[in-house]
C-alpha positions in Angstrom: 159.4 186.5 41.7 157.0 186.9 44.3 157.5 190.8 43.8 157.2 190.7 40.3 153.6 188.9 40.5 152.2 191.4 43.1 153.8 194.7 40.9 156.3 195.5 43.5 159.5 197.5 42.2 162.3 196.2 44.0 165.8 198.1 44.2 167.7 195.1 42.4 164.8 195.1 39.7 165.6 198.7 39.0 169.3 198.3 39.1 168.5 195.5 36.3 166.3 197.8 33.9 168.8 200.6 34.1 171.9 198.1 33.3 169.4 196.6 30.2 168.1 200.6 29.0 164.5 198.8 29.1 161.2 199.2 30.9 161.0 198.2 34.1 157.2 197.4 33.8 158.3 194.8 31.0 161.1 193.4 33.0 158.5 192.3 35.8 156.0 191.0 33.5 159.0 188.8 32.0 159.9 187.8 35.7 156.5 187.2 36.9 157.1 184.8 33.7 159.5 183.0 34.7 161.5 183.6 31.7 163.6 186.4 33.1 165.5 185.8 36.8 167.5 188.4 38.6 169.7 186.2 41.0 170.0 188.2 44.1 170.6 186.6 47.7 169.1 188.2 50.9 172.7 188.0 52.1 174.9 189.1 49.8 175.0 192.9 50.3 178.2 193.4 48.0 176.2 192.0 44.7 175.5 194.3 41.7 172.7 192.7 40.7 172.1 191.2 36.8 168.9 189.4 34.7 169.2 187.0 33.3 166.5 185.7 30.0 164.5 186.9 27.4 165.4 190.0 25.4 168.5 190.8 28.3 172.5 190.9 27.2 173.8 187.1 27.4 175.4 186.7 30.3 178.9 184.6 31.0 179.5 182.5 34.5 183.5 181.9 35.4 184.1 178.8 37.5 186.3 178.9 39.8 187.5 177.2 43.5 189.5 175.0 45.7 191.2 171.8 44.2 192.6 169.0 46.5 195.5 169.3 44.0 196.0 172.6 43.9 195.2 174.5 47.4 196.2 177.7 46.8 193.7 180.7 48.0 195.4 183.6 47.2 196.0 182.4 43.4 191.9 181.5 43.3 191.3 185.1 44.4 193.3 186.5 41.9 191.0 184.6 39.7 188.1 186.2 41.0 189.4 189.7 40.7 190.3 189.0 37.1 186.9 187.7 36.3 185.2 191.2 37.7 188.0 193.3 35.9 186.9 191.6 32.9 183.1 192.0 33.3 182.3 188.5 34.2 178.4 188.6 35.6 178.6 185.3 37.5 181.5 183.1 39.4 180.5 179.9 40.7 182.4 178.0 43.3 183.2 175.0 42.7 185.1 174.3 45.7 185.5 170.8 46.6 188.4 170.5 48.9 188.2 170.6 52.8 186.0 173.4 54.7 185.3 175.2 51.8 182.9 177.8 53.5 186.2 180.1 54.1 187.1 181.2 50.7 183.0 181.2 49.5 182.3 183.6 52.4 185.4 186.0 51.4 184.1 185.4 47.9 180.5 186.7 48.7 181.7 189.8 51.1 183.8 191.0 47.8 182.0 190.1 44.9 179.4 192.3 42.8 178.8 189.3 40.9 176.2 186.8 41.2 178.0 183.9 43.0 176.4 180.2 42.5 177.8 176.9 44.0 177.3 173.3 43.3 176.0 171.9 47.2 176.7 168.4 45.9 180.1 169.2 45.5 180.6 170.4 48.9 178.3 167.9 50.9 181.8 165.2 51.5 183.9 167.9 52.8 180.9 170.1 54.6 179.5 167.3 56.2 182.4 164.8 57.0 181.2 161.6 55.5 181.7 159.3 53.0 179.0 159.4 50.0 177.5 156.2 51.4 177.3 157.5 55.0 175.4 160.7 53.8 171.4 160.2 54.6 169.2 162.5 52.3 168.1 165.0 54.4 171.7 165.4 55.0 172.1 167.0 51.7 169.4 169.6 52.2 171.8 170.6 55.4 174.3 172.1 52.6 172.3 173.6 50.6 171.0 175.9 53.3 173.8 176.2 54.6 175.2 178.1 51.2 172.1 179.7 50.8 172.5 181.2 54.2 176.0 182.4 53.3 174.5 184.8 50.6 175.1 182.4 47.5 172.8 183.5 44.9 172.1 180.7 42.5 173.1 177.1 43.3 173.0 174.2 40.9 170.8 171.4 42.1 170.8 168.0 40.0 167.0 166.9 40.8 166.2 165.9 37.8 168.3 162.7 37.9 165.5 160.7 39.6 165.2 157.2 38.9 162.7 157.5 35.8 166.3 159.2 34.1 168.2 156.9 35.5 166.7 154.1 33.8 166.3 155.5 30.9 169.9 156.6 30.9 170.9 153.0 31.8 168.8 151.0 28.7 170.2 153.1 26.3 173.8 153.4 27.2 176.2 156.2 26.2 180.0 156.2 24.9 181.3 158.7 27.7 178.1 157.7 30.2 177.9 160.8 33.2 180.6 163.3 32.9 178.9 165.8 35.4 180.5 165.9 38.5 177.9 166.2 40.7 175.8 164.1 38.7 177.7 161.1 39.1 177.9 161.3 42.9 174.0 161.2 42.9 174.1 158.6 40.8 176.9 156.2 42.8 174.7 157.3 45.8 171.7 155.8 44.2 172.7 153.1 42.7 174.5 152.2 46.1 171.4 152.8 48.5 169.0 152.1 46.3 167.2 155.4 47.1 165.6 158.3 45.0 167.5 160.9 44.5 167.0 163.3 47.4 166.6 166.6 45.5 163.9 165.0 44.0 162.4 163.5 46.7 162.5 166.3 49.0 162.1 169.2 46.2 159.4 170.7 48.0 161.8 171.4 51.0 164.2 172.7 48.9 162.7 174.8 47.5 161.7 176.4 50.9 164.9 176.7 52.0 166.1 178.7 48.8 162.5 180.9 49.1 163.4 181.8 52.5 166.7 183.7 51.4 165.6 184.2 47.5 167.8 181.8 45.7 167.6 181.5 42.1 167.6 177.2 41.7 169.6 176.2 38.7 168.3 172.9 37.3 171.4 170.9 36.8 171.9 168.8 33.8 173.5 165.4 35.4 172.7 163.7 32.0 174.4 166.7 29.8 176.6 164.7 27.0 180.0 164.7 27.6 180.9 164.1 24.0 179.1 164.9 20.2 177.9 160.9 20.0 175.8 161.2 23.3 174.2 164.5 22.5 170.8 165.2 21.8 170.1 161.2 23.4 167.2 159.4 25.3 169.3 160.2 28.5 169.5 164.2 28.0 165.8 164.3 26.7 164.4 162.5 29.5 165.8 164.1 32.3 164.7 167.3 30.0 161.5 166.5 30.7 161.3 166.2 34.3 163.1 169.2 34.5 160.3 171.2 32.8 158.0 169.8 35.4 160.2 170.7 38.1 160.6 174.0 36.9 156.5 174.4 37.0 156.7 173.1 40.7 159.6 176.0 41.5 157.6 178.6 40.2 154.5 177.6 42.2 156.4 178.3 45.6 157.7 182.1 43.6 161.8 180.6 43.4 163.5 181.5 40.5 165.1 178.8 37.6 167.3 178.9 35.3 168.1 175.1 33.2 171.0 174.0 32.6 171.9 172.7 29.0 174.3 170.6 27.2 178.0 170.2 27.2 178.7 168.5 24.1 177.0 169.0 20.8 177.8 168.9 17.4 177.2 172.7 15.6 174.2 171.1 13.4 172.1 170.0 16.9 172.5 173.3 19.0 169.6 175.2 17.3 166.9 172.6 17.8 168.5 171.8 21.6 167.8 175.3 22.2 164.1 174.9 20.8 163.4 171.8 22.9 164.5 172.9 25.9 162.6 176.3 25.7 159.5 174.1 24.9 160.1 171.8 27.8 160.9 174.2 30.0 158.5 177.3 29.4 161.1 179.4 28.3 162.6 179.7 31.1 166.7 181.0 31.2 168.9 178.8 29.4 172.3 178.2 30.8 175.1 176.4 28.7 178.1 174.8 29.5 179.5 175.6 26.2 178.4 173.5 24.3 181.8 172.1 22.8 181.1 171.3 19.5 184.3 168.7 18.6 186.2 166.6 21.4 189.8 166.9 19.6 190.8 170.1 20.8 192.5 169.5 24.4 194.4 173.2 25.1 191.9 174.9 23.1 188.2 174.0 24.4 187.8 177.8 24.8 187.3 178.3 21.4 185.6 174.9 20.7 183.1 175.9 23.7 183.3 179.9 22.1 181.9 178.8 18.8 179.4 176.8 20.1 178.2 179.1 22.5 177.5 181.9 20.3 175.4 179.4 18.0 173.3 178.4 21.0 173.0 182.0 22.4 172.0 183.4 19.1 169.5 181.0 19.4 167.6 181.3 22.3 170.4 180.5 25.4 170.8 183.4 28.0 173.7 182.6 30.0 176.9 181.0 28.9 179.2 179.4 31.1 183.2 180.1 30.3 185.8 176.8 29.5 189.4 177.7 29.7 192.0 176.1 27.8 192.7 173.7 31.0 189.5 171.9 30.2 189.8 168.7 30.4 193.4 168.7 31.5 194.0 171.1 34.5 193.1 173.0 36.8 193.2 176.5 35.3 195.8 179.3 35.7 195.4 183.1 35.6 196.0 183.0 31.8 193.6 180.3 31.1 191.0 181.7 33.3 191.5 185.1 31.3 191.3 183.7 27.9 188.5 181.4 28.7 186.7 184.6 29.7 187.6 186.9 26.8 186.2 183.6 24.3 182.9 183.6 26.1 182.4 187.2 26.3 183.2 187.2 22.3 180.4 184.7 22.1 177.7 186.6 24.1 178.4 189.8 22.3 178.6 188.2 19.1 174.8 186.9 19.6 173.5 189.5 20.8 174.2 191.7 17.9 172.7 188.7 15.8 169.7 188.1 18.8 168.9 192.3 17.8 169.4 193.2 22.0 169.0 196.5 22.6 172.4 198.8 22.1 174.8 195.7 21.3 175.9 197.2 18.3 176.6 200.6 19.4 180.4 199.8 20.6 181.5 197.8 17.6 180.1 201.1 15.7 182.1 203.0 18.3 185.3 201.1 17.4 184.9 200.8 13.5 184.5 204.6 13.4 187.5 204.8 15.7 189.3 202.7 12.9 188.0 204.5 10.2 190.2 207.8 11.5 193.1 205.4 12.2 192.3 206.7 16.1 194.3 203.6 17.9 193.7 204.7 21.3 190.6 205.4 21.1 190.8 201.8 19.5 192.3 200.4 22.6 189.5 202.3 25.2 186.9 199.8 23.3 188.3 196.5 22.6 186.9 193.4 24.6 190.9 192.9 25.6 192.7 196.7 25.6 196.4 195.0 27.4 196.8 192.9 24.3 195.8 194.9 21.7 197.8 197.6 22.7 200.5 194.9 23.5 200.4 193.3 20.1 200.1 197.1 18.1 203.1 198.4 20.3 205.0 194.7 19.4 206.6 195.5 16.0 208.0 199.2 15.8 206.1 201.3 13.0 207.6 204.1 10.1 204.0 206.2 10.7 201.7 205.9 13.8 199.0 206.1 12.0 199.5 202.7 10.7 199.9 199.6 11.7 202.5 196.9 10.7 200.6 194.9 8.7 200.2 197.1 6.0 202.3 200.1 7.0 201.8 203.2 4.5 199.5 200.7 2.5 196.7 200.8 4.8 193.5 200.7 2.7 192.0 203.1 5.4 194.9 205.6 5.2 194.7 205.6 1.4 190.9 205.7 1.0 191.1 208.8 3.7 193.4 210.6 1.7 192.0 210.3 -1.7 188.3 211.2 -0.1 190.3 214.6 1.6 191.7 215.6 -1.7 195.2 214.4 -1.5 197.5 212.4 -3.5 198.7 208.8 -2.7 202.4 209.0 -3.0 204.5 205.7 -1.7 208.0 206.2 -3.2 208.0 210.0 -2.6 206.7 210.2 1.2 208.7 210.4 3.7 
């Protein structure tokens, strides 16, 4: 950010234009902004580096880490391999089982995407203690110490300070704090009695993730875990003192993104989106979803798909996936691929509706592919080329040309011939 403000071009900043086909000059006006971040750690050398914000592709984060339940590092990586294969800009770990630093450090060595972490997540394991035992400044020792691995973006919940809190309290919710992370700062206040330390101590936060250029994501501890809390006096209020917080970031030159809702019903995402540009000075949106019914267990993908596209065609720049597992598992290799494939569908979808530059030049590409009944060239451009040439190649064919649905019926096939001159002959054709 600092760069951007002084007119310096740096090497990730033209890496960014070239990715976007836009002017770089524009890009660092929108940085020195605030509204466009390029998350890009001193240390991580490996990293291909993406923007994030205004007038930029929507871009999709993949969670992904170490369970207590399920520690198995070879089947995370193959996560992580599948989540690059597929395009995936961002993978956070979420790791919150034992020494974590071990699979986050291969992670970072590997990865050309941007790799966030959660610090509250890791502060039991990383620092040995129980939540009660843990002093505030002991906090700030995790989150350099991921920042120092080469973590680009991390997710920090200051805006949970007591002033939320309360508000949060008088009200009262149906599913109360469903963020993870969230509700250990709240049990840690609540049982001390203390502020919450990333409040508290922002300003040396935000020194520590200067030093080695990490992008702060503002974490949503109040998100709403289900449609009847969304769009409450809890969300709102900690809103606000995230906007402030993100006016005190961009005064020490560190990067922000805010985090959005979890939960919302379809007719609420629009005007969420509104608000929290407002509030926040339009700085990058990043949804978890939002989910927009709670009766879909084995299927939040496309609960969270549908709800994503709504808020990304309005305004949000960077969607975070949910598998199937939501809610009920840890994921596998297939639900960490379709949760992938539904939020990629959903940032395409809005940036062909947002008008980004060159979104609908491969669903042109595939539709003139259709129109010559050219299925490989077909294959070469869908989102998911295994299964569609899986499912085509499923159910043997009379003519290749067409597919099984409607065989030598094919409204394309017939409309071709009849515009080449030739006649349209079913009982006759061989």
């Amino acid at each position: 950010m600092d760069a951007a403000k002084k007119g310096i071009v740096t090497s990730q900043m033209e890496t960014v234009a070239k990715k976007e086909k836009i002017n770089i000059k524009g890009l660092m006006s929108l940085m020195a902004e605030g509204k466009v971040v390029i998350p890009a750690n001193i240390n991580h050398k490996s990293l291909s580096a993406e923007g994030i914000g205004k007038g930029l592709k929507t871009k999709i984060n993949v969670n992904l880490g170490i369970s207590g339940d399920k520690k198995d590092y070879e089947l995370e990586m193959k996560k992580v391999k599948m989540a690059i294969d597929f395009g995936a800009e961002a993978i956070m770990d979420l790791s919150n089982y034992g020494k974590t630093n071990t699979f986050r450090t291969q992670l970072i060595e590997m990865s050309p995407a941007m790799i966030g972490t959660v610090p509250m997540y890791d502060a039991i394991g990383y620092l040995d203690k129980d939540l009660l035992e843990i002093t505030a400044k002991d906090f700030l020792k995790v989150v350099e110490a991921h920042a120092k691995e080469g973590v680009d973006f991390q997710t920090i919940h200051a805006g949970i300070n007591r002033r939320a809190v309360e508000t949060f309290k008088r009200e009262g919710r149906l599913m109360n704090i469903v963020s993870r992370g969230g509700s250990l700062l709240f049990a840690w206040m609540e049982m001390t009695g203390n502020e919450n330390p990333f409040f508290e101590y922002y300003d040396e936060v935000l020194e520590i993730l200067r030093e080695y250029d990490v992008t702060i994501s503002l974490g949503d501890a109040l998100r709403p875990g289900c449609i009847q809390d969304s769009t409450d006096a809890g969300q709102i209020a900690e809103l606000i003192e995230l906007g402030n917080l993100t006016k005190r970031a961009w005064e020490k030159d560190v990067q922000v993104m805010v985090e959005g809702p979890g939960h919302m019903a379809m007719n609420e995402i629009a005007a969420n989106m509104a608000i929290q540009k407002r509030i926040c000075h339009e700085a990058p949106f990043y949804v978890l979803g939002p989910l927009v019914t709670d009766i879909a267990p084995g299927y939040d993908h496309i609960t969270s798909a549908i709800g994503g596209a709504i808020a990304a065609s309005n305004g949000a720049d960077f969607l975070c996936y949910v598998t199937p597992a939501e809610h009920l598992r840890l994921p596998d290799e297939d639900d960490v691929r379709e949760g992938i494939i539904a939020s990629k569908i959903a940032a395409h979808a809005a940036d062909i509706a947002k008008g980004i530059k060159g979104a609908r030049d491969i669903d042109n590409k595939m539709s003139a592919a259709r129109h010559k009944l050219d299925w490989e060239e077909m294959f070469q451009y869908a989102i998911d080329p295994e299964k569609a040439r899986r499912y085509y190649n499923s159910v043997p064919i009379e003519e290749r040309h067409t597919c099984s649905m409607c065989g030598k019926m094919c409204a394309v096939r017939t409309t071709n011939k009849i515009l080449a001159g030739e006649k349209v002959e079913f009982c006759t054709e061989k």
